[in-house]
VEXRO-483045 format. One line per 8 residues: number of its first residue (from 1); for each residue x, y, z of C-alpha. Coordinates in Angstrom, 1 decimal. Layout:
BEGIN
NUM) X,Y,Z | ...
This chain:
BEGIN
1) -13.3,-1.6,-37.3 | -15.2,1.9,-37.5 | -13.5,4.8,-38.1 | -12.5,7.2,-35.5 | -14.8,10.0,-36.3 | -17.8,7.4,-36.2 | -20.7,7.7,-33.6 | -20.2,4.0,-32.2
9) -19.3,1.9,-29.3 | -16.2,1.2,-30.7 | -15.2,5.0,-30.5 | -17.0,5.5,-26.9 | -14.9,6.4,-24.2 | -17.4,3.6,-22.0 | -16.8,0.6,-24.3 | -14.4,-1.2,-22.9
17) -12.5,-4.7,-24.2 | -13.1,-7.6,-21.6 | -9.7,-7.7,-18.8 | -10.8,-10.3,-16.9 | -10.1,-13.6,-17.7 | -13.2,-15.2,-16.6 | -14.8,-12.6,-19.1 | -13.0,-13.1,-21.7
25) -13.5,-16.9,-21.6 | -17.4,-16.4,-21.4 | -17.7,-13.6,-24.1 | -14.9,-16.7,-26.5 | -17.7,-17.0,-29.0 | -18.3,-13.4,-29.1 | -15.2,-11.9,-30.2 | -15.0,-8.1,-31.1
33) -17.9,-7.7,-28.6 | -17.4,-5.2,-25.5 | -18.6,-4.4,-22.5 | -20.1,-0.9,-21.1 | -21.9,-0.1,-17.9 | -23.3,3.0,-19.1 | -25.7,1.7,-21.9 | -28.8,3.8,-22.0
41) -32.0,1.3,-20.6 | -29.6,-0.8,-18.6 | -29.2,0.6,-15.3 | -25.6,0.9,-14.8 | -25.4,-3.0,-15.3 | -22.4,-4.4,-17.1 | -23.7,-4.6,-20.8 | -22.7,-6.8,-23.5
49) -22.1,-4.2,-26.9 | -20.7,-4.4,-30.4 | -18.9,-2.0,-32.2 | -20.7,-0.8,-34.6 | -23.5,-0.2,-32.0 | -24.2,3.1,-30.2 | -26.9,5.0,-28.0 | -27.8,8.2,-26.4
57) -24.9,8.0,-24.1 | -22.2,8.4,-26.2 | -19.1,10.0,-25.4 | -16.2,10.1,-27.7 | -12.2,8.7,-26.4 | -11.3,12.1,-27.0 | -12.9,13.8,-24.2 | -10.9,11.3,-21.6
65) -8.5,13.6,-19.5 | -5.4,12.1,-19.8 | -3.5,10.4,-17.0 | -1.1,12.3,-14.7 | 2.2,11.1,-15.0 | 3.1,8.4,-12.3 | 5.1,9.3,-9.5 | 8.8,7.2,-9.3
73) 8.3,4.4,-7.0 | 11.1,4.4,-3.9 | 12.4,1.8,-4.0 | 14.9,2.2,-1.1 | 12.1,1.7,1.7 | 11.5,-2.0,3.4 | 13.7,-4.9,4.6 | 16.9,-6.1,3.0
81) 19.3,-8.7,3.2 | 21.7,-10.8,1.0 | 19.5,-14.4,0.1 | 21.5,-16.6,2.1 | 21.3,-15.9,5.8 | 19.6,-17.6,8.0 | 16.0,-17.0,7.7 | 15.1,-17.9,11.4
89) 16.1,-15.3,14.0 | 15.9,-16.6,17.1 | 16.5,-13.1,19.3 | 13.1,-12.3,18.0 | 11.3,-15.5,17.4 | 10.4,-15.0,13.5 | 11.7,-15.9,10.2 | 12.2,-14.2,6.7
97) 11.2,-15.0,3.8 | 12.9,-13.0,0.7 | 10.7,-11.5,-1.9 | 12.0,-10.0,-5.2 | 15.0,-7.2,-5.1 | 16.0,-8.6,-2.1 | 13.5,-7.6,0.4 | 11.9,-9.7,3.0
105) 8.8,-9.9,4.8 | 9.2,-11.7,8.4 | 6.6,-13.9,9.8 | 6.2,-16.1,12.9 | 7.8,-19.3,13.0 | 4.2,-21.4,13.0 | 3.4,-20.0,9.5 | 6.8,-20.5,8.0
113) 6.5,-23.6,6.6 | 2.9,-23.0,5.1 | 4.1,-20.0,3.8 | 7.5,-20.6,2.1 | 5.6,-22.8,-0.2 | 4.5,-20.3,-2.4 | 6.7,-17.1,-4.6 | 6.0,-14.5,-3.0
121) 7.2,-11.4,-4.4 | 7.4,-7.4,-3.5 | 5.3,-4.7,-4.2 | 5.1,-0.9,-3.6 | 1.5,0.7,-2.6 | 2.0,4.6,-2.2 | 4.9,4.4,0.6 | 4.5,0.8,1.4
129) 6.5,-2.6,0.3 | 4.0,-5.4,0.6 | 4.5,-9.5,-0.5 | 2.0,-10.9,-2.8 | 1.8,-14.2,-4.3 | -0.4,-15.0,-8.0 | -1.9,-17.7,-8.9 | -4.3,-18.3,-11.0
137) -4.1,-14.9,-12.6 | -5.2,-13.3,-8.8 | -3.3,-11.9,-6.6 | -3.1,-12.6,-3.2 | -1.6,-10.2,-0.1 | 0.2,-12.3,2.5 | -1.3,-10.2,5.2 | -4.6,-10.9,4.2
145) -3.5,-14.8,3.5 | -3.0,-14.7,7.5 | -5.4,-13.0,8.7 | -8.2,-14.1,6.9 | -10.7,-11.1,7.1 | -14.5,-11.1,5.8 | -15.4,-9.7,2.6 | -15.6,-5.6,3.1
153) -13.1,-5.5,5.7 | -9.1,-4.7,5.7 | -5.7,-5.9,7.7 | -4.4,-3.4,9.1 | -0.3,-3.8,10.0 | -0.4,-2.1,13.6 | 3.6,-0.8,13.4 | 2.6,0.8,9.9
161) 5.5,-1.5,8.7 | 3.6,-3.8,5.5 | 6.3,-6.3,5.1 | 6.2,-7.3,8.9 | 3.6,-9.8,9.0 | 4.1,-11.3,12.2 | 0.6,-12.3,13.2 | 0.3,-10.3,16.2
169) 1.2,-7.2,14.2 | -2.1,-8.0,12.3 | -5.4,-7.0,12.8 | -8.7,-6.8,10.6 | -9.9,-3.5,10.5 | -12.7,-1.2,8.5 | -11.4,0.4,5.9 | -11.8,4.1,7.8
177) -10.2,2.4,10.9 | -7.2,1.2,8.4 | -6.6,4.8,7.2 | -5.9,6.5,10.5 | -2.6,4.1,10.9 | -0.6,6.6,8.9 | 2.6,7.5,9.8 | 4.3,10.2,8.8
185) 4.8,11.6,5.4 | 7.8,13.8,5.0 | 7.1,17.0,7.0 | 9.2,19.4,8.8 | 8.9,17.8,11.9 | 8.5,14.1,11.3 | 5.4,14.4,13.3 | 1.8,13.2,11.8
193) -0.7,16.8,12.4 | 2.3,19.3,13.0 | 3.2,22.1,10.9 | 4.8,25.5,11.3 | 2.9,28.6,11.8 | 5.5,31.7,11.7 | 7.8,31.1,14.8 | 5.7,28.5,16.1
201) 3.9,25.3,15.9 | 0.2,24.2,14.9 | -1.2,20.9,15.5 | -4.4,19.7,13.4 | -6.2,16.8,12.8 | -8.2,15.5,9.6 | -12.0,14.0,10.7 | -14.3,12.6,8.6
209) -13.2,15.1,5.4 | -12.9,18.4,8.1 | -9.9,19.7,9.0 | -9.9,19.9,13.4 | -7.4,22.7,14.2 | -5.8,22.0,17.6 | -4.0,25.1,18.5 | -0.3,26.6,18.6
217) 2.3,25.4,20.4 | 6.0,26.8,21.2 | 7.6,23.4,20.2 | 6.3,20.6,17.8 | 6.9,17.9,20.6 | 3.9,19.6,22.5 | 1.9,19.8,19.3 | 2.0,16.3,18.1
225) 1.2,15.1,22.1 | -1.8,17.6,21.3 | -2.5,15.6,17.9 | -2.0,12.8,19.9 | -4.7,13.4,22.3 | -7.3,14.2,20.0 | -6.3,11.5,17.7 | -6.7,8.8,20.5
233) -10.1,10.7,21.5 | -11.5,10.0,18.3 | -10.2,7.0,17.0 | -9.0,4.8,19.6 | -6.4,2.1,19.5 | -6.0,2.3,15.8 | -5.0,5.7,15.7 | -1.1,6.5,14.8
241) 0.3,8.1,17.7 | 3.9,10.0,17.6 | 4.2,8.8,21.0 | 2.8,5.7,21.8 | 4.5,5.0,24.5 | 2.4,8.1,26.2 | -0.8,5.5,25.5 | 1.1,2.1,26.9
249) 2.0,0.7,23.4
């Protein structure tokens, strides 16, 4: 290999080693070669590069910013239960089935048996437990196993809740439309849009990147049922509401 100081590929913070597997596979007789999508003449494509090679676009490793550190994972959030009990409940017509660290994700008894079939296991997105399954070096999302959406869009999980997959808590959604089904994130309140302002309470909304200030209100029940309102106004039935019930949900 080069060394570090060298003006090459192999030292440029763009030259990457082939991750996927399909890659690697294809690039077999190639080895030491990498890939870049900032060669100069190329066009952003993905480029095939050796080490030793270089061009006007060169950027050394050392001028990456490092990484922030990873926030801890909470662990404590989804649905437990010992492995053992009974997996169909019927009081609410579904059934578990357990994921790793003894979660579960519950599911309608008609996709069950289709289901079960596979490992599924847990995983944490931000504040959210989900079940995945791999296979074949992918990985798949059971929400997205169910409801089957085309290529671009999301599923969103109405209730906010990602390890209840019951099919009529699904639906497929734009990504935008997905984003605005977020509930609350710690807060003083518990209310999505409500913070404090001296001895009383502001309501706001964020709207395509612009923060919508929605007045003050003496208690922060009538300032997320303002947040509410505006929140419905602009984005419908996929908006997260602190009180649905207000909307007939």
């Amino acid at each position: 290999m080069s060394e570090r100081n060298e003006r090459c590929c192999w030292n440029c913070m763009y030259g990457r080693r082939p991750k996927d597997r399909l890659l690697r596979i294809a690039l077999h007789d190639f080895p030491g070669l990498l890939i870049c999508f900032h060669r100069a003449g190329a066009g952003g494509q993905m480029t095939g590069v050796p080490p030793q090679g270089t061009c006007s676009r060169f950027r050394p490793r050392s001028s990456l910013k490092p990484l922030p550190p990873r926030k801890p994972v909470d662990k404590t959030v989804g649905h437990r239960a010992p492995r053992g009990e009974k997996a169909y409940d019927p009081d609410k017509d579904e059934c578990r089935i357990w994921l790793t660290d003894d979660l579960y994700t519950t599911v309608r008894p008609r996709d069950y048996e289709e289901l079960s079939r596979h490992r599924w296991h847990a995983t944490w997105r931000g504040r959210n437990v989900y079940a995945i399954r791999r296979d074949g070096g992918r990985t798949f999302y059971m929400h997205r196993d169910l409801a089957r959406p085309p290529e671009g869009y999301d599923v969103d999980h109405i209730d906010c809740d990602g390890l209840n997959n019951c099919r009529d808590n699904l639906r497929v959604c734009t990504r935008r439309q997905n984003a605005v089904n977020r509930g609350p994130c710690g807060g003083q309140t518990g209310f999505v849009g409500v913070f404090r302002h001296r001895d009383k309470w502001g309501a706001r909304i964020q709207y395509r990147g612009d923060v919508l200030n929605l007045g003050i209100y003496e208690t922060p029940v009538e300032a997320a049922k303002a947040r509410d309102r505006k929140a419905y106004e602009l984005h419908g039935r996929f908006a997260y509401l602190n009180f649905p019930e207000d909307y007939g949900r």
